[in-house]
N, C-alpha and C positions, 0 to 999 in steps of 0.2 A: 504494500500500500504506500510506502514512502515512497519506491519508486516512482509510482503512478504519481506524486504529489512534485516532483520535484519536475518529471518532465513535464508535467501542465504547467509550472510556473516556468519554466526554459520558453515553453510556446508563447505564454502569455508576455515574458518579457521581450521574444522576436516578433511579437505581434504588434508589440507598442513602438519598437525600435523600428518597425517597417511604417508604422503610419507616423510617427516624428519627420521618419526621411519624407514619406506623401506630402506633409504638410509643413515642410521647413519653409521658410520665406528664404534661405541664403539660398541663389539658385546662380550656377556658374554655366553658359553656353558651351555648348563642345567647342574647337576651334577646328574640326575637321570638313566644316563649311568651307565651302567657296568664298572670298573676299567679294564684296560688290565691285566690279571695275569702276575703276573712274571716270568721271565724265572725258566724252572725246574731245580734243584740244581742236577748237574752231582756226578755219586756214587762215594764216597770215592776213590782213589787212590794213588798211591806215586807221580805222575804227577802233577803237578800246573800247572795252566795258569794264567800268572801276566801280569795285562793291565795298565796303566796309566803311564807308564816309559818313563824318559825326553830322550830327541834325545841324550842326549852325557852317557847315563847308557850303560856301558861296561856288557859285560859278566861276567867279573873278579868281579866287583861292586855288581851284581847280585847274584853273587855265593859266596861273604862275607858276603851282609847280610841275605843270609838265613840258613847259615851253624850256624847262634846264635841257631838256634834253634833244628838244628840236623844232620844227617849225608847224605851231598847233594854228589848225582849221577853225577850228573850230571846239568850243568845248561846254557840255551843259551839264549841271544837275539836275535829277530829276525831282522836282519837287511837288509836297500837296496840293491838292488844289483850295484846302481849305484852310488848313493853316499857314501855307506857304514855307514848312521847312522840308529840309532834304529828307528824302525816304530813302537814301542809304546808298544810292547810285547815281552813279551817271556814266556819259561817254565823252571820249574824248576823239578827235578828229587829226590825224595828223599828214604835212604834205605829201612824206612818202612813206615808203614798208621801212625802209633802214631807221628812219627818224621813230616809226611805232615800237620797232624790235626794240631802239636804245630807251623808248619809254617805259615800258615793260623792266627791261633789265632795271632800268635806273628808280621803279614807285614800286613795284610789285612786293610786298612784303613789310613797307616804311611807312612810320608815321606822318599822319596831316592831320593838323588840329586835333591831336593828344588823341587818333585813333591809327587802327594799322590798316591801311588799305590794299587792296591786291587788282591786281592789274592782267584782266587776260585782251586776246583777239576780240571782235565783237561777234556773236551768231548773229545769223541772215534772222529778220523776223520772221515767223512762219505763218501763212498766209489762213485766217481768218476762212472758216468755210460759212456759205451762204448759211441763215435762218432754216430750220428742217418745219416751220412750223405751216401746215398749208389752211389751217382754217382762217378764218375772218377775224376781224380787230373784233371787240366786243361792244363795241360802240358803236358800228358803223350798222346802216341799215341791210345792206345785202348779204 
């Protein structure tokens, strides 16, 4: 009978140690996952798209510091339309591919205005498909 008492309490303590591990909250990922690749690096162009810019980075700001490196087109932030500060991006326009590449080499990873900005090519926009919706306004008589 002791037998019997002792393996019921061996089960009953692997029973509890199996539902601890069920419901532990410390939960580690395998790493034998596949990494997500990273996004594909858009082709060369005189275009930049600059992301990490602090709310008060002006255009004017923008377009100083990347003219060190060569002769800028052009240069905007993007900003609200309702409060009118930066939402974190912008582009920058430059005359040629060499003067973009030294942009790039020269902001991409540096600070402006106490934040770290990064600097790639720009992607093409991609083109908006038509409205799929074919019924009538709800207003309208027909």
């Amino acid at each position: 009978m002791a037998l019997t008492l002792r393996a019921a309490a061996a089960v009953a303590a692997g029973s509890t140690r199996g539902l601890g591990r069920l419901f532990s909250t410390s939960f580690i990922p395998s790493m034998n996952s596949a990494t997500p690749s990273a996004r594909e690096q858009a082709e060369p162009s005189t275009n930049l798209f600059v992301s990490g810019l602090s709310k008060r980075t002006t255009t004017e700001k923008l377009h100083e510091a990347f003219s060190q490196f060569g002769e800028v087109v052009h240069a905007r932030v993007v900003t609200d339309r309702v409060s009118g500060y930066s939402k974190g991006f912008g582009f920058v326009k430059y005359a040629t591919l060499e003067d973009a590449a030294k942009g790039i080499e020269g902001m991409d990873g540096k600070f402006l205005d106490g934040w770290v900005i990064f600097a790639e090519y720009a992607r093409p926009r991609q083109p908006t498909p038509p409205p799929q919706n074919n019924m009538a306004s709800p207003y309208s008589r027909y």
